[in-house]
C-alpha positions in Angstrom: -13.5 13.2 -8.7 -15.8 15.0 -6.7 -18.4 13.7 -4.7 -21.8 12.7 -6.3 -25.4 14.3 -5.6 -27.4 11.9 -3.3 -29.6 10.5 -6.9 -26.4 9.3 -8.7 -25.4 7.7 -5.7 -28.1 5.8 -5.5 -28.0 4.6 -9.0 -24.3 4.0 -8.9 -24.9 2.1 -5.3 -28.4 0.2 -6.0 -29.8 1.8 -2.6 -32.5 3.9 -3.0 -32.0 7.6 -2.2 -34.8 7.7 0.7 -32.6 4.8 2.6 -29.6 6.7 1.7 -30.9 9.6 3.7 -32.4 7.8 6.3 -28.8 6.4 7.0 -27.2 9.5 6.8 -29.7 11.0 9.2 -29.2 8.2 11.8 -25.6 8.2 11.4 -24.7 5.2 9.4 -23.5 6.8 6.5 -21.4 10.0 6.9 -21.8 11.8 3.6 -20.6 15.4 3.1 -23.0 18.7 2.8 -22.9 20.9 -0.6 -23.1 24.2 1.1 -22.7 23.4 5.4 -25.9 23.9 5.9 -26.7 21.5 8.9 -29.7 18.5 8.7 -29.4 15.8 6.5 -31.9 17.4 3.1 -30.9 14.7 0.3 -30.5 17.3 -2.1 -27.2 19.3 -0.5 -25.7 16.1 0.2 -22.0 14.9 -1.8 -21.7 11.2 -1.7 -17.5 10.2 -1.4 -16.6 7.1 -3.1 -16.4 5.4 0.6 -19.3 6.3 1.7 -21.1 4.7 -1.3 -19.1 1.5 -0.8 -20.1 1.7 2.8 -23.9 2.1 1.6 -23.3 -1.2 -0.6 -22.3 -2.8 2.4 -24.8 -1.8 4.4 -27.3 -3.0 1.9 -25.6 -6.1 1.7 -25.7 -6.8 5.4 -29.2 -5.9 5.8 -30.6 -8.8 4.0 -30.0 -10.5 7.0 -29.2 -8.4 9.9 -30.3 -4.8 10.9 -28.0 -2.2 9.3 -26.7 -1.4 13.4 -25.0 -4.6 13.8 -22.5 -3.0 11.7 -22.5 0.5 13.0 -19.0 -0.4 15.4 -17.1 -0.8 12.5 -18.3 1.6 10.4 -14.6 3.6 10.8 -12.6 0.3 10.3 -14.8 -0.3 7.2 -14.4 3.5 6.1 -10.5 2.6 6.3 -10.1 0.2 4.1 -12.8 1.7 1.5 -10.7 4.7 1.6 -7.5 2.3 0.9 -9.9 0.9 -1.9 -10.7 4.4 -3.7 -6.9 4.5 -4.2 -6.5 1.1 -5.1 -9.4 -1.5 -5.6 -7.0 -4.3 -5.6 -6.4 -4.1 -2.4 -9.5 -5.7 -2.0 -8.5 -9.0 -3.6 -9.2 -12.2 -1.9 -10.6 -10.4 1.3 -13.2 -12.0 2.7 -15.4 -10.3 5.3 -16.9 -12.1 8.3 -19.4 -11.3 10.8 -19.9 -12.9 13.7 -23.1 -12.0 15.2 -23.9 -12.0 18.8 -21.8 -10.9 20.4 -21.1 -9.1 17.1 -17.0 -9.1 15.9 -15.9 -7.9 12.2 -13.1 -9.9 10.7 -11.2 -9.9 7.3 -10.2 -13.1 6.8 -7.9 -13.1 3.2 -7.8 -16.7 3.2 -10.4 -19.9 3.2 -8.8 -21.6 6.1 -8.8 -17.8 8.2 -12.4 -18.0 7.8 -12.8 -22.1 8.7 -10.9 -21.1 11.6 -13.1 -18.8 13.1 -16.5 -20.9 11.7 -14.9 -23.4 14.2 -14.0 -21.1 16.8 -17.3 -19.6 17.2 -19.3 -19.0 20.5 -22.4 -21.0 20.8 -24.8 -20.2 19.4 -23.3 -17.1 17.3 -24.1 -16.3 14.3 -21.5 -16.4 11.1 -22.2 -14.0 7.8 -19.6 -14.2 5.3 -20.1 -11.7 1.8 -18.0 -10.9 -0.8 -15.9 -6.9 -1.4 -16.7 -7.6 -5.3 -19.4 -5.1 -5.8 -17.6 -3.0 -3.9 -14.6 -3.6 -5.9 -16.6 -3.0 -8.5 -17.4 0.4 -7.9 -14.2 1.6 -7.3 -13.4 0.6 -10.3 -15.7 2.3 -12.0 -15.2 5.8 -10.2 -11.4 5.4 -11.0 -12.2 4.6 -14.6 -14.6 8.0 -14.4 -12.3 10.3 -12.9 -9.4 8.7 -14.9 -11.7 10.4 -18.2 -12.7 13.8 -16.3 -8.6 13.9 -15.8 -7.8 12.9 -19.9 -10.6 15.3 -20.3 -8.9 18.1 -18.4 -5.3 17.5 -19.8 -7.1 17.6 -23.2 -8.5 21.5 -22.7 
């Protein structure tokens, strides 16, 4: 499927489309240009499926934090988002774990994994544990999509 304009990303994603150019313009978010022009104009930018699911992480994480706390793991995040296009189950029971100053990004797939490190903290630091499920969520639903443009194309 190819990548969506910057407004259905934002209504697929829940972030609005200003914050999904700001992002893009600071670097957060690495979506792709229509026609190569260079600058970040929302309108001539393609939205990949894990770049969306990075934008619903982001917006997850910044009900508590500042969006750069994650910005050293954005390519280990893109990773397993791209994994998760493929297949979203490979998100199952993956728990993601923040440890906030000094910041470290850990996916714990298992309640003790993540009691561990609660007890192995620094003082002081900071824990933030969310959920992949709306992510999950939305891979789901852009397979389901593209899995229709495909009958659709076999059907022509």
């Amino acid at each position: 499927m190819e990548p969506l304009s910057t407004q259905k990303a934002a209504t697929l994603t829940g972030v609005p489309e200003r914050t999904l150019n700001y992002w893009a313009s600071t670097g957060l978010l690495s979506p792709s240009r229509r026609d190569g022009r260079g600058g970040y104009a929302g309108k001539s930018l393609r939205w990949p499926l894990e770049e969306m699911m990075l934008a619903r992480t982001i917006r997850e994480i910044t009900q508590v934090l500042p969006p750069d706390v994650l910005r050293p793991f954005l390519d280990d995040l893109r990773g397993i988002f791209r994994e998760a296009a493929q297949d979203p189950s490979c998100l199952d029971n993956l728990t993601p774990v923040l440890l906030y100053e000094p910041t470290e990004l850990h996916l714990c797939r298992s309640s003790k994994e993540v009691q561990q490190l609660w007890e192995n903290r620094k003082r002081g630091q900071q824990m933030i544990t969310w959920g992949f499920e709306e992510v999950q969520e939305l891979a789901i639903k852009w397979k389901e999509v593209k899995e229709r443009q495909d009958d659709r194309t076999v059907l022509e």
